[in-house]
N, CA, C and O atoms as CSV, one atom per row, in Angstrom:
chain,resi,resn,atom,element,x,y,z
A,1,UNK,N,N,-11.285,37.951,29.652
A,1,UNK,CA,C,-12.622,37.723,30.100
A,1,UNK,C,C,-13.028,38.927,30.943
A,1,UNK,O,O,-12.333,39.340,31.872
A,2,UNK,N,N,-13.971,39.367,30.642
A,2,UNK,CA,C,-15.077,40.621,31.629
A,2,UNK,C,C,-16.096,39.803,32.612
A,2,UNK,O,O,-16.632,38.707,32.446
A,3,UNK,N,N,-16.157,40.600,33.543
A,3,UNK,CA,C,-17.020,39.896,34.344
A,3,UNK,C,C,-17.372,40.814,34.479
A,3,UNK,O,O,-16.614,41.781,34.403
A,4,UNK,N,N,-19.128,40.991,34.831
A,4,UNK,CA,C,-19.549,42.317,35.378
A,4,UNK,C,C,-20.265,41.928,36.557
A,4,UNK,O,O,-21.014,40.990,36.830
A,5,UNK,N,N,-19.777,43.012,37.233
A,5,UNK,CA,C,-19.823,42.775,38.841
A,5,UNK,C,C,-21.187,44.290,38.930
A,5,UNK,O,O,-21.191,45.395,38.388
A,6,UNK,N,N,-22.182,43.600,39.878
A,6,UNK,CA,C,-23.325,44.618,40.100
A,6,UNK,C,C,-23.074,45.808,41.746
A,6,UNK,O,O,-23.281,46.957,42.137
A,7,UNK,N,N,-22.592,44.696,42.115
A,7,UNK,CA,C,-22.110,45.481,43.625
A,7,UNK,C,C,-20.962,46.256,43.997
A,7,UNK,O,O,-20.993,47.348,43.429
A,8,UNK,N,N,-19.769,46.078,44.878
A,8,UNK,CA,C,-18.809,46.643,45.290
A,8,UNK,C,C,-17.938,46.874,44.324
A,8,UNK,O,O,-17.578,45.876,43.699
A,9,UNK,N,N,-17.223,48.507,43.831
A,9,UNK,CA,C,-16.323,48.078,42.664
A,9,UNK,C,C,-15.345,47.719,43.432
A,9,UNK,O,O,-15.149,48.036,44.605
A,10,UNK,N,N,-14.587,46.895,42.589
A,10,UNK,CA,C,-12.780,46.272,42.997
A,10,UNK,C,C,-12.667,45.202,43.709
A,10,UNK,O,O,-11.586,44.752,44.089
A,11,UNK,N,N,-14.127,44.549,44.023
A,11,UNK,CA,C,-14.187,43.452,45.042
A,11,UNK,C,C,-13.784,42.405,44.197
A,11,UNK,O,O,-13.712,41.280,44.691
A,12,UNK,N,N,-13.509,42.570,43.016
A,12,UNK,CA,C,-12.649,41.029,42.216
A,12,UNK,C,C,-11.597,41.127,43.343
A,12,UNK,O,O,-11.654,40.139,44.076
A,13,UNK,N,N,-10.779,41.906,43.651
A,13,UNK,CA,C,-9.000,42.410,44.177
A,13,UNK,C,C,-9.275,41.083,45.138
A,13,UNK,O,O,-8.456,40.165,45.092
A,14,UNK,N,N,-10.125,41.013,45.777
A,14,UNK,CA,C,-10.506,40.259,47.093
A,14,UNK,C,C,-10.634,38.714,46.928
A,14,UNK,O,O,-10.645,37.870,47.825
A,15,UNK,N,N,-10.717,38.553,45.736
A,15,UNK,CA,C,-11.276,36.901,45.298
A,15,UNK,C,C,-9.801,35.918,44.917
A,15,UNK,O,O,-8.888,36.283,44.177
A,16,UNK,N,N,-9.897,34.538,45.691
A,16,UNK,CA,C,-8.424,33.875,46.323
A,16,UNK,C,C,-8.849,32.787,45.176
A,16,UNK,O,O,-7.879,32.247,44.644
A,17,UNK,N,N,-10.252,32.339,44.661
A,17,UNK,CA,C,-10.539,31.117,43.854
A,17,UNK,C,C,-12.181,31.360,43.548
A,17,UNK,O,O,-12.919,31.949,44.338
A,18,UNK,N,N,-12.582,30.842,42.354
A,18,UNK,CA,C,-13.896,31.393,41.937
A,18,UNK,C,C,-14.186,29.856,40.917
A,18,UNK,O,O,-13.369,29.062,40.452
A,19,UNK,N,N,-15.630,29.885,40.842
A,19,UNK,CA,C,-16.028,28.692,39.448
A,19,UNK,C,C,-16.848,29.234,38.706
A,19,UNK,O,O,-17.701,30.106,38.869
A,20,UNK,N,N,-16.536,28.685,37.940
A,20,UNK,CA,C,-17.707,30.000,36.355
A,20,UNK,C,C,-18.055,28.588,35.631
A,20,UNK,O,O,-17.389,27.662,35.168
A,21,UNK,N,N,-19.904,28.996,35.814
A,21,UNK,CA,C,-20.570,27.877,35.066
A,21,UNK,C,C,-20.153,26.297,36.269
A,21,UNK,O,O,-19.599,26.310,37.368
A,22,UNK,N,N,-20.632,25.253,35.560
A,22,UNK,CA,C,-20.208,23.790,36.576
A,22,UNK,C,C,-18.801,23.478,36.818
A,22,UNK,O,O,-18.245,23.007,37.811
A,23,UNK,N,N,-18.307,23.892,35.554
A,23,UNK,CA,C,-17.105,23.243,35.508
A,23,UNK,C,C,-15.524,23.873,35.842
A,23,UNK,O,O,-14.536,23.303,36.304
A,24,UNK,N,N,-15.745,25.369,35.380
A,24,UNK,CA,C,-14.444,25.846,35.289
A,24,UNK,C,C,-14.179,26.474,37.246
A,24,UNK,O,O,-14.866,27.238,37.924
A,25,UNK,N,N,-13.110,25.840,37.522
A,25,UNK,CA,C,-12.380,26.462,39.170
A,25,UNK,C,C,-10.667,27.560,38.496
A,25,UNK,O,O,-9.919,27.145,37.611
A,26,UNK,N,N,-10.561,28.372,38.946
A,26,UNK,CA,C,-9.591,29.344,38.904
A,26,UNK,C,C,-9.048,30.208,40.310
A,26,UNK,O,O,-9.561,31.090,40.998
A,27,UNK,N,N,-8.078,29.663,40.341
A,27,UNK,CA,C,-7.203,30.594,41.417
A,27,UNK,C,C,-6.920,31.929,41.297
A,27,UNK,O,O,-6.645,32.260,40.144
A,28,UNK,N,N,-6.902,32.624,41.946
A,28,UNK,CA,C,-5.759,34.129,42.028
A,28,UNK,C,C,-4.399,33.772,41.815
A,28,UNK,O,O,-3.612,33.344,42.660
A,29,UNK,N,N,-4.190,33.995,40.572
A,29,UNK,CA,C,-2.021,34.207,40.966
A,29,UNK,C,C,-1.650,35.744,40.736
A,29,UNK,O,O,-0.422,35.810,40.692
A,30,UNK,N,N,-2.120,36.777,40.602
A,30,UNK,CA,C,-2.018,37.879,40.895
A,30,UNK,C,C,-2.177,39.233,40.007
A,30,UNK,O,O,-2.194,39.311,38.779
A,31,UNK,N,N,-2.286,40.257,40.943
A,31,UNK,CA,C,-2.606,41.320,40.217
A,31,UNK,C,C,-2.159,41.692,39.009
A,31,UNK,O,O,-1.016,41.468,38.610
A,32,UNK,N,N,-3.143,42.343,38.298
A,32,UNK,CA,C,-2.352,42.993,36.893
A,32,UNK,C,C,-2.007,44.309,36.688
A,32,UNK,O,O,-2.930,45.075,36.408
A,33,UNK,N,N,-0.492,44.902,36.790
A,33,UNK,CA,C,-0.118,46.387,36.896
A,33,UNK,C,C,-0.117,46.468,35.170
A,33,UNK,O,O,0.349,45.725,34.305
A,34,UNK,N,N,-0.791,47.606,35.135
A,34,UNK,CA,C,-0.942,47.811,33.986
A,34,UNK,C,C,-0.065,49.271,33.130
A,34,UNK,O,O,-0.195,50.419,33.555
A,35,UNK,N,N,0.749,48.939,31.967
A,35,UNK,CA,C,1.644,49.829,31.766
A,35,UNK,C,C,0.642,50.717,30.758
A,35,UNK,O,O,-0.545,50.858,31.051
A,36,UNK,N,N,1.210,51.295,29.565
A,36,UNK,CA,C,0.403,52.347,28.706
A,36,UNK,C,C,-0.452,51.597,27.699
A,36,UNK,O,O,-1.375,52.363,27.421
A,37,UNK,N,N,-0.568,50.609,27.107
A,37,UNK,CA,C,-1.313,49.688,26.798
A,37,UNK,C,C,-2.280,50.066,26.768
A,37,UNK,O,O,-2.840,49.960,25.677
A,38,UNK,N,N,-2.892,50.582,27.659
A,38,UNK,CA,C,-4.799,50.745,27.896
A,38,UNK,C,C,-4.942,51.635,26.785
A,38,UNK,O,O,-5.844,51.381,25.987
A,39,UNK,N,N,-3.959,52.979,26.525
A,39,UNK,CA,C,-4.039,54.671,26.524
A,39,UNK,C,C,-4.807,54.120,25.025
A,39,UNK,O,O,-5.944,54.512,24.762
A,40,UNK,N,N,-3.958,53.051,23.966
A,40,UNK,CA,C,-4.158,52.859,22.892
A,40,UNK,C,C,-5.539,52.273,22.288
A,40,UNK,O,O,-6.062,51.227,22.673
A,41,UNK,N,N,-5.975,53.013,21.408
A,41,UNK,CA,C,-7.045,53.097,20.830
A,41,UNK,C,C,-6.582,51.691,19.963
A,41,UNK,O,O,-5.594,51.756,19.231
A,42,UNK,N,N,-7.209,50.663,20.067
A,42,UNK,CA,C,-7.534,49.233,19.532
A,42,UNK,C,C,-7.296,49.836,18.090
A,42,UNK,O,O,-6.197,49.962,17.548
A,43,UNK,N,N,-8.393,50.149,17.625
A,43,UNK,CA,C,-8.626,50.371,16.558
A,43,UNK,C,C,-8.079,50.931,15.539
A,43,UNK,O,O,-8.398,50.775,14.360
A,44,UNK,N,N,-7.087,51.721,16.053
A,44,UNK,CA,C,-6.311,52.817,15.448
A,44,UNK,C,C,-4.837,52.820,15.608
A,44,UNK,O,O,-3.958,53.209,14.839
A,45,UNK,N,N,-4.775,52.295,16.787
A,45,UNK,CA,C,-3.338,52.219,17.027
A,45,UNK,C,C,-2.973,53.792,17.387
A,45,UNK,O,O,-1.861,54.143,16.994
A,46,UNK,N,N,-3.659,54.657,17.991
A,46,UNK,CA,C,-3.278,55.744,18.229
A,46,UNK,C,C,-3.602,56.035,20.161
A,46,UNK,O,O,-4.753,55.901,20.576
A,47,UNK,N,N,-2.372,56.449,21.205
A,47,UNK,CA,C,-2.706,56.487,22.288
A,47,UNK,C,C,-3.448,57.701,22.540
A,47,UNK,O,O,-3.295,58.668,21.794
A,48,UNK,N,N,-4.100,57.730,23.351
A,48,UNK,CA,C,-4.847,58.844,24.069
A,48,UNK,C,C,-4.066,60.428,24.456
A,48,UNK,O,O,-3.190,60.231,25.298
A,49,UNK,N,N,-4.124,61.284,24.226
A,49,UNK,CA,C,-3.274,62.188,24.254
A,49,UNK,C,C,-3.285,62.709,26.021
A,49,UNK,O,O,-2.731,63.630,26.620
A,50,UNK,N,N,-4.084,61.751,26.379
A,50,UNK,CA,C,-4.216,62.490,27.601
A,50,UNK,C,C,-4.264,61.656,28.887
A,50,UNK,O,O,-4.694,61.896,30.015
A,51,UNK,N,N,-3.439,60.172,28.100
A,51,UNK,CA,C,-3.169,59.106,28.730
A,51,UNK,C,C,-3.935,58.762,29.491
A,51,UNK,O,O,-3.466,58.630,30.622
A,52,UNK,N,N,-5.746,58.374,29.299
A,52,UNK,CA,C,-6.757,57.534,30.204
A,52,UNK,C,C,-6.914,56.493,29.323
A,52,UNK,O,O,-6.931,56.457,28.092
A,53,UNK,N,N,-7.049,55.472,30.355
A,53,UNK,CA,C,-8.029,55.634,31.595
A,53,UNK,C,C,-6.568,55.284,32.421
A,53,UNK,O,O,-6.594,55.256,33.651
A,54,UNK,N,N,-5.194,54.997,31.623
A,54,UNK,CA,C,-4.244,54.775,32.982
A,54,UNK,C,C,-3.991,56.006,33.834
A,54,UNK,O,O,-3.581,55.763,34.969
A,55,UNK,N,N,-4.151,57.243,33.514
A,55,UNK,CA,C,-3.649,57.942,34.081
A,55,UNK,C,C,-4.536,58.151,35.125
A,55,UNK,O,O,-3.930,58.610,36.093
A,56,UNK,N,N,-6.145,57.951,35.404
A,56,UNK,CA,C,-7.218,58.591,36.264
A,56,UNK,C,C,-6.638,56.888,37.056
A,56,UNK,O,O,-6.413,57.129,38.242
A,57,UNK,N,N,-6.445,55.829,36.841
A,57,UNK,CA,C,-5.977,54.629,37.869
A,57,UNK,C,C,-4.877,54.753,38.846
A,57,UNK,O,O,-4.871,54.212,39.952
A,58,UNK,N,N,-3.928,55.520,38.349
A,58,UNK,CA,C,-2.456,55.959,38.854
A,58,UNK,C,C,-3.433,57.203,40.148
A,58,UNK,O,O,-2.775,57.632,41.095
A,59,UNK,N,N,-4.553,57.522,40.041
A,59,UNK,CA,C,-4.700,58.437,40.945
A,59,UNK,C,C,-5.420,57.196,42.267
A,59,UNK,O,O,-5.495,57.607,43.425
A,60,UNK,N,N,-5.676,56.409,42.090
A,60,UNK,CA,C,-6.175,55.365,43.082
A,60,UNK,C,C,-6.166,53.843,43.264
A,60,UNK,O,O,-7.026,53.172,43.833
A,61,UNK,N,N,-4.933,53.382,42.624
A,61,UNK,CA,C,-4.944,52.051,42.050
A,61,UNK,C,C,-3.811,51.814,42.009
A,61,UNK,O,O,-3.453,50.903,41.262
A,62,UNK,N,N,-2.649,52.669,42.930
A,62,UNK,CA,C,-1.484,52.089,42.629
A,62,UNK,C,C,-0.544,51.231,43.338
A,62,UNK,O,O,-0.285,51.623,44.476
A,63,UNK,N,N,0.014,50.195,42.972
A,63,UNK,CA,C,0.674,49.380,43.745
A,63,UNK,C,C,2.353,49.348,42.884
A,63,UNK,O,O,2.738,49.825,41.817
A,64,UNK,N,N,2.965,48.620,43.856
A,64,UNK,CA,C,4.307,48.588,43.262
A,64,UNK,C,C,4.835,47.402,42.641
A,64,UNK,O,O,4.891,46.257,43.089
A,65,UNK,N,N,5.131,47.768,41.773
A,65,UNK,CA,C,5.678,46.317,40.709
A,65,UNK,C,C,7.837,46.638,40.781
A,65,UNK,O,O,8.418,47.493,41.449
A,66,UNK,N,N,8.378,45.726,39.963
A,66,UNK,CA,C,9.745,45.397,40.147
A,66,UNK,C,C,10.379,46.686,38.849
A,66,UNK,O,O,11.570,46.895,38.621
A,67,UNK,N,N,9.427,47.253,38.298
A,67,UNK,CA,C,9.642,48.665,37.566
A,67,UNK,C,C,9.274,49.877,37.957
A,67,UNK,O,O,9.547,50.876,37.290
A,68,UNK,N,N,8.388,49.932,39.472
A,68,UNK,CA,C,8.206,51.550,40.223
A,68,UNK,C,C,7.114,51.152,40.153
A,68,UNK,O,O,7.001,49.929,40.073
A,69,UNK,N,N,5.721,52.080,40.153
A,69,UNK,CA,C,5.010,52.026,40.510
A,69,UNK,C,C,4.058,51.929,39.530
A,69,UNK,O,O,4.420,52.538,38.523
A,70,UNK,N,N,2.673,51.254,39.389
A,70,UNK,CA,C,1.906,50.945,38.279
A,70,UNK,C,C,0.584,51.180,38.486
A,70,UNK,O,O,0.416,51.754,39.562
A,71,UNK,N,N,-0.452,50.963,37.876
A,71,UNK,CA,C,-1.676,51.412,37.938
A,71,UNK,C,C,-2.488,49.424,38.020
A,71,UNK,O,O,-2.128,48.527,37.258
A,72,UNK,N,N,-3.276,49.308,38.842
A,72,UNK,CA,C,-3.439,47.864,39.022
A,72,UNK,C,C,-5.042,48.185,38.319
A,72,UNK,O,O,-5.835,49.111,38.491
A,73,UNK,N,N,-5.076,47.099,37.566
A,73,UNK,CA,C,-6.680,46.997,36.959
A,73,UNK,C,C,-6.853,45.604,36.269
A,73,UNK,O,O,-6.338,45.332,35.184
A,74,UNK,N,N,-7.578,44.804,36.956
A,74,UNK,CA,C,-7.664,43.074,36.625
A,74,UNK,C,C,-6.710,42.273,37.117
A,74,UNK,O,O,-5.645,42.713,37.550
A,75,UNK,N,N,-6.991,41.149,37.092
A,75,UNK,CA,C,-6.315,40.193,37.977
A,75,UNK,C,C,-6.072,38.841,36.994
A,75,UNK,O,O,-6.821,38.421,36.112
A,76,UNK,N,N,-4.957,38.378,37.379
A,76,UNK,CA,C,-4.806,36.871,36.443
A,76,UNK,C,C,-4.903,35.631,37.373
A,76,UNK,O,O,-4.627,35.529,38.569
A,77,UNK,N,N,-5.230,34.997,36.756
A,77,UNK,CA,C,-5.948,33.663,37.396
A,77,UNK,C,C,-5.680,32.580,36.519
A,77,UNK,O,O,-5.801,32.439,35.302
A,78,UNK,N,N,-5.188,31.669,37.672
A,78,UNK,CA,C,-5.020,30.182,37.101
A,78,UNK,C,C,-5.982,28.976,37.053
A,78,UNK,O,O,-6.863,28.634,37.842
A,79,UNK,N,N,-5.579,28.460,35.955
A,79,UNK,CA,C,-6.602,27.466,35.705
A,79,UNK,C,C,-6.597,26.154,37.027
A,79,UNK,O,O,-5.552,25.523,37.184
A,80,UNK,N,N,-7.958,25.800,38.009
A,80,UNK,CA,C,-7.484,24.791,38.978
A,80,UNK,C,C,-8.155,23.419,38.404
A,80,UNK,O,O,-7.783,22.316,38.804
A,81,UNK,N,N,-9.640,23.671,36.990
A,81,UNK,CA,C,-10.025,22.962,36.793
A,81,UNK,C,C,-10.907,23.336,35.225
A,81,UNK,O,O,-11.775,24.188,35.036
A,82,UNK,N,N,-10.347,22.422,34.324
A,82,UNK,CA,C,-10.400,22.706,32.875
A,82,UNK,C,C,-12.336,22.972,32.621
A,82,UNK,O,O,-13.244,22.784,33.430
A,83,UNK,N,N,-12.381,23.357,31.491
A,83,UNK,CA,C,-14.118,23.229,30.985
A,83,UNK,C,C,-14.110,24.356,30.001
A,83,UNK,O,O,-13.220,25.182,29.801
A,84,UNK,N,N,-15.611,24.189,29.262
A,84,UNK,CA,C,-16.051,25.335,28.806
A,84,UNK,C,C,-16.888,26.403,29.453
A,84,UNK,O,O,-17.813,26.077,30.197
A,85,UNK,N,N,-16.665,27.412,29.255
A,85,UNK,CA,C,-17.054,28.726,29.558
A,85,UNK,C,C,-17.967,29.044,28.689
A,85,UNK,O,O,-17.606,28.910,27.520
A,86,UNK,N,N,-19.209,29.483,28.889
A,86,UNK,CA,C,-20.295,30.471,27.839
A,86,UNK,C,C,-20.654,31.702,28.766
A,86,UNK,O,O,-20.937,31.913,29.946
A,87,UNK,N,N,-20.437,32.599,27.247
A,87,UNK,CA,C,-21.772,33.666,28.169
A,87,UNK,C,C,-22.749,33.731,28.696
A,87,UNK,O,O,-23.701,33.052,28.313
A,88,UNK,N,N,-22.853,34.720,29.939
A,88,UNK,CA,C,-24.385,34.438,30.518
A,88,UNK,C,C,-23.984,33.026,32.154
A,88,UNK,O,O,-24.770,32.710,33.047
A,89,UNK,N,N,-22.423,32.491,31.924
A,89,UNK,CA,C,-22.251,31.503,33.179
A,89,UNK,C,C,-22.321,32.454,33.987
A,89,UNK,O,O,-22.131,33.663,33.858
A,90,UNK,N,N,-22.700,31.623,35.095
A,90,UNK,CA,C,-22.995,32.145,36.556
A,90,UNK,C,C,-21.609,32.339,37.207
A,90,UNK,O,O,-20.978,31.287,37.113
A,91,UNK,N,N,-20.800,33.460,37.932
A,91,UNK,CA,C,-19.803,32.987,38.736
A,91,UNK,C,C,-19.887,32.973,40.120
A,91,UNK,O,O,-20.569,33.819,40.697
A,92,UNK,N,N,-19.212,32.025,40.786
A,92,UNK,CA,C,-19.361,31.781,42.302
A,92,UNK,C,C,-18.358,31.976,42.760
A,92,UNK,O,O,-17.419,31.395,42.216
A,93,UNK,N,N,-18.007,32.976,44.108
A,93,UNK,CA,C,-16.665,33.083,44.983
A,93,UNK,C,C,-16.904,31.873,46.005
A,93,UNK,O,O,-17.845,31.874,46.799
A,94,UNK,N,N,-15.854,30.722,45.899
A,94,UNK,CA,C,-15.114,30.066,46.395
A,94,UNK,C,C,-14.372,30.776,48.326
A,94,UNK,O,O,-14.402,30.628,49.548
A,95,UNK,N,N,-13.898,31.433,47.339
A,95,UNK,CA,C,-12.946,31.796,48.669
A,95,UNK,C,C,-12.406,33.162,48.666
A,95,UNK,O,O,-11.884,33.542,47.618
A,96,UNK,N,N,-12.443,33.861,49.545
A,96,UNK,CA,C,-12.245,35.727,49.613
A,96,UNK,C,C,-11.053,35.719,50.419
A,96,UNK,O,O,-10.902,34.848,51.275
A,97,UNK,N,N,-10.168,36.642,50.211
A,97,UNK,CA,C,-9.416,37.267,51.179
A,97,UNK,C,C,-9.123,38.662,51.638
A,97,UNK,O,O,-8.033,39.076,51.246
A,98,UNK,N,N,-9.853,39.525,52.403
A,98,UNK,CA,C,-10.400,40.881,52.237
A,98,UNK,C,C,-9.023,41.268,53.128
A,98,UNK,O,O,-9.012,42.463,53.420
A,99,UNK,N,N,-7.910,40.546,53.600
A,99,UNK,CA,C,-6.982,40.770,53.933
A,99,UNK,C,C,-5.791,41.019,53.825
A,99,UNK,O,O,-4.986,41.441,54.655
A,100,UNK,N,N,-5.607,40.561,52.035
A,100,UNK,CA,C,-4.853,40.592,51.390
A,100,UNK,C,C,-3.896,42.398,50.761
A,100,UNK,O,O,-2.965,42.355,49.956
């Protein structure tokens, strides 16, 4: 899922629980370090020779995972309360933790 955010970039990082549309509630269970995956062209199956967009993330995005160090971009989130989702739902922050 994409969300497009109009204001602060990276201020998802900050969000502890959110509801999209009436029904759906979702927790933070945590960041996503992201390995070479991105580099690859969907379509083609061919990586980027010049390894972006992970490599321009590794210049400001890096945190440490249980394999060294990774490039963080999106977050996974648990389900706290089932529903359907459409495009165009509204999302609401619940709860922030700018401390985290």
């Amino acid at each position: 899922m994409v969300i497009q955010i109009d204001e602060i970039m990276f201020q998802i990082d900050y969000w502890r629980e959110i509801q999209i549309g009436d029904q759906v509630k979702l927790r933070w269970f945590r960041s996503c370090l992201r390995c070479l995956l991105p580099t690859v062209t969907q379509e083609t199956g061919i990586r980027d020779p010049n390894q972006e967009p992970w490599k321009t993330l590794q210049t400001f995005r890096r945190k440490p995972d249980l394999y060294g160090i990774k490039a963080q971009f999106g977050t996974y989130l648990a389900t706290m309360e089932n529903g359907i989702i459409r495009v165009g739902d509204r999302v609401r922050v619940l709860r922030e933790d700018k401390n985290f």
